[in-house]
N, C-alpha and C positions, 0 to 999 in steps of 0.2 A: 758558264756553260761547261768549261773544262772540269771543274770542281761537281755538277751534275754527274756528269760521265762515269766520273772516277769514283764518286758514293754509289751508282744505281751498280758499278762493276762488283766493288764491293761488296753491296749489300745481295746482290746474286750470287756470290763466292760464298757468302755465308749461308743462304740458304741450302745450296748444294749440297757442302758440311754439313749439315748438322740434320739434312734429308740421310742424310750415308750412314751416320751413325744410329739414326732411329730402326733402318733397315736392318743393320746389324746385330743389334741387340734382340728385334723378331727372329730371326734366324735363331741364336742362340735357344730362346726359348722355344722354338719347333724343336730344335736336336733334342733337348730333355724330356719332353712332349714324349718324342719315340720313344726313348731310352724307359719311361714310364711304362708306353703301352706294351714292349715287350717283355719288361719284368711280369706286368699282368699275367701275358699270355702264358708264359712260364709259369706260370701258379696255376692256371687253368686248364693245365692240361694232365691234370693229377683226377679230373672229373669227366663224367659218359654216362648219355644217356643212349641207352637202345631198349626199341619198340620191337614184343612179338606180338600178333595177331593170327587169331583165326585158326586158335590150337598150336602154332608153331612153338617151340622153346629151346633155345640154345642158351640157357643162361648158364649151364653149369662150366662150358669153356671157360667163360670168364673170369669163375670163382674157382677153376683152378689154375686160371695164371695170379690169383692175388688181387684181386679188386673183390668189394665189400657194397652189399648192396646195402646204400644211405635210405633210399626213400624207393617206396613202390607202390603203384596206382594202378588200378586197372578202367575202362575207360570200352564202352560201347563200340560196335564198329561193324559196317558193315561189308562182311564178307564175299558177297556173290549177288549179282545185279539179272535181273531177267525181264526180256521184253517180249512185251505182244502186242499186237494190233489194236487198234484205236476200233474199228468198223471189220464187218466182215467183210468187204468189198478193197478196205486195204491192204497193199501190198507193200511190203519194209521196206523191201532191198531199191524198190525204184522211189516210193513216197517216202522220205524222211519224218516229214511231221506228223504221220500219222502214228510212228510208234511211240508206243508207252515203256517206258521203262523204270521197273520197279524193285526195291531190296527182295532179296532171295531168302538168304540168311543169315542175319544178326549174331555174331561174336564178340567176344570183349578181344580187346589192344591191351596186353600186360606191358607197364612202361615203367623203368627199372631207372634208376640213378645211382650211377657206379663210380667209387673212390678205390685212387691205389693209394 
């Protein structure tokens, strides 16, 4: 009985151990994990994209701080929304379902991908 005791103590001693050291070693590999994804982000931030729409364009600030447009797209968009009544009998402001609301006027979205 004594000799029971004394192996179930032990062999619980050793699970503990060797639970401790599995945990350990996870841990280690999270720390390098980060250590990856902020080299990444450091590399990523050499890159920028910004959207103008609907005639706007500020691109040239940014080609004269030194960024370089890589890639450029222009892309459909719709500028200005306008509603009107369903019924002649509907009123907007108090019936919600009755209005209709529809594109106004369609512009392209110029969208720029900028490297320093």
């Amino acid at each position: 009985m004594k000799n029971s005791i004394k192996l179930t103590q032990l062999f619980l001693l050793l699970v503990f151990l060797t639970s401790c050291k599995s945990t350990a070693n996870k841990e280690e590999l999270i720390k390098d994990s980060e250590d990856q994804k902020s080299k990444q982000i450091k590399a990523t931030k050499r890159k920028m994209e910004v959207r103008y729409s609907c005639g706007e364009d500020g691109i040239s600030e940014f080609l004269n701080n030194g960024w370089i447009i890589s890639e450029e797209y222009i892309e459909e968009k719709i500028c200005t929304w306008k509603s009107f009544p369903a019924t002649k009998d509907c009123d907007m402001e108090k019936e919600k379902g009755c209005k209709i609301t529809t594109p106004d006027k369609i512009g392209k979205e110029k969208i720029y991908l900028l490297e320093k």
